[in-house]
C-alpha positions as CSV (number, residue, x, y, z in Angstrom):
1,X,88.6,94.9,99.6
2,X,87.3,94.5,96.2
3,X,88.6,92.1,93.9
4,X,90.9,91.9,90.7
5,X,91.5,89.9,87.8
6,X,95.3,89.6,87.0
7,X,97.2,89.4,83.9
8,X,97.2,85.1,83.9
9,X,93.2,85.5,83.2
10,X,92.5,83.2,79.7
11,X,89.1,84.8,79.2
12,X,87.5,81.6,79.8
13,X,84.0,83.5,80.4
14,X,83.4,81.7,83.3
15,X,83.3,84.2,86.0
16,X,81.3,87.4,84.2
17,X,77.7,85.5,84.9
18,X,78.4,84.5,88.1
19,X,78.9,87.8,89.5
20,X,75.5,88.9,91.5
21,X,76.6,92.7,91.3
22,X,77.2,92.7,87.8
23,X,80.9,94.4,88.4
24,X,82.8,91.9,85.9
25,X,83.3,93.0,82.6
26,X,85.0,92.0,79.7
27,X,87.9,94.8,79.7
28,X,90.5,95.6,76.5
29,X,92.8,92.3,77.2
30,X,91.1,90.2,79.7
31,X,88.2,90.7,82.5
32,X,88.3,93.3,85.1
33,X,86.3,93.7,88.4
34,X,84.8,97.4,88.6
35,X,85.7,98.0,91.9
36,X,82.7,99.9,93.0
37,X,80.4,97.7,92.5
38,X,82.7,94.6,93.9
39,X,81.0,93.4,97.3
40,X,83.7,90.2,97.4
41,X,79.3,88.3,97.7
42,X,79.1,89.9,100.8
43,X,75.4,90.0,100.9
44,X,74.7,87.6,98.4
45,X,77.3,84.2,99.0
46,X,79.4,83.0,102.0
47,X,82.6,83.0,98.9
48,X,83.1,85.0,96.4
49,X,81.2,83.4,93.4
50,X,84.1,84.1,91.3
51,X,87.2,82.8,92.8
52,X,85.3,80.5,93.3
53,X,84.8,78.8,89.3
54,X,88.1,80.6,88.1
55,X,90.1,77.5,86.8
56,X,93.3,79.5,86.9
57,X,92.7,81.3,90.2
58,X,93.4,84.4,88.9
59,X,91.1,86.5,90.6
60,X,93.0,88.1,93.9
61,X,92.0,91.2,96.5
62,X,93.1,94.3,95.2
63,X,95.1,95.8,98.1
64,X,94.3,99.7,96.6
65,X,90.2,99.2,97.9
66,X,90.5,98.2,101.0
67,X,87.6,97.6,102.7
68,X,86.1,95.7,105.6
69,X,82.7,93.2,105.3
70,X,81.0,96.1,106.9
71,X,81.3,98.7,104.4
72,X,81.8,95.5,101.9
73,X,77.7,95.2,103.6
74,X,77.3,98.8,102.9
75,X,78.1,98.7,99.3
76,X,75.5,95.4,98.3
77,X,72.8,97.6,100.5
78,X,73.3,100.6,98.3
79,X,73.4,98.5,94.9
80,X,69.8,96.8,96.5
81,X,68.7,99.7,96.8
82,X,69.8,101.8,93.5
83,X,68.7,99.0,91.5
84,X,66.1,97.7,92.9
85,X,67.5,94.5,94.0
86,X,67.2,93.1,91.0
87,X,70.0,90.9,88.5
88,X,70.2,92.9,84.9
């Protein structure tokens, strides 16, 4: 499953950078995760990089995109690949 940012999010700007696929973005009252290009890290960190430095642990699995680490595997493999592998 990919992730989401709820409502208790302070904007602290901590977990946009950390985010290897670039799918954290500063939305119209707090972040938001895009949900497409959410991997959870699979691919890139054991833990998602995110929950991981949110102070307020406001980042949770978003039970509408459920998916499993394989097609979570899947995903990173297609972002490598339409980008190039590389961190904009």
């Amino acid at each position: 499953m990919a992730l989401l940012i709820t409502d208790q999010c302070i904007n602290c700007d901590v977990c946009e950078p950390e985010c290897p696929n670039q799918a954290i973005f500063e939305g119209v009252e707090h972040y938001e995760i895009d949900p497409r290009r959410c991997t959870q890290c699979v691919g890139h960190f054991a833990v998602p990089q995110c929950v991981e430095v949110c102070p307020v642990d406001c980042i949770l699995s978003d039970r509408e995109t459920i998916e499993t680490e394989d097609q979570l595997l899947e995903k990173f493999k297609r972002l490598q690949l339409t980008e190039g592998g590389h961190r904009q």
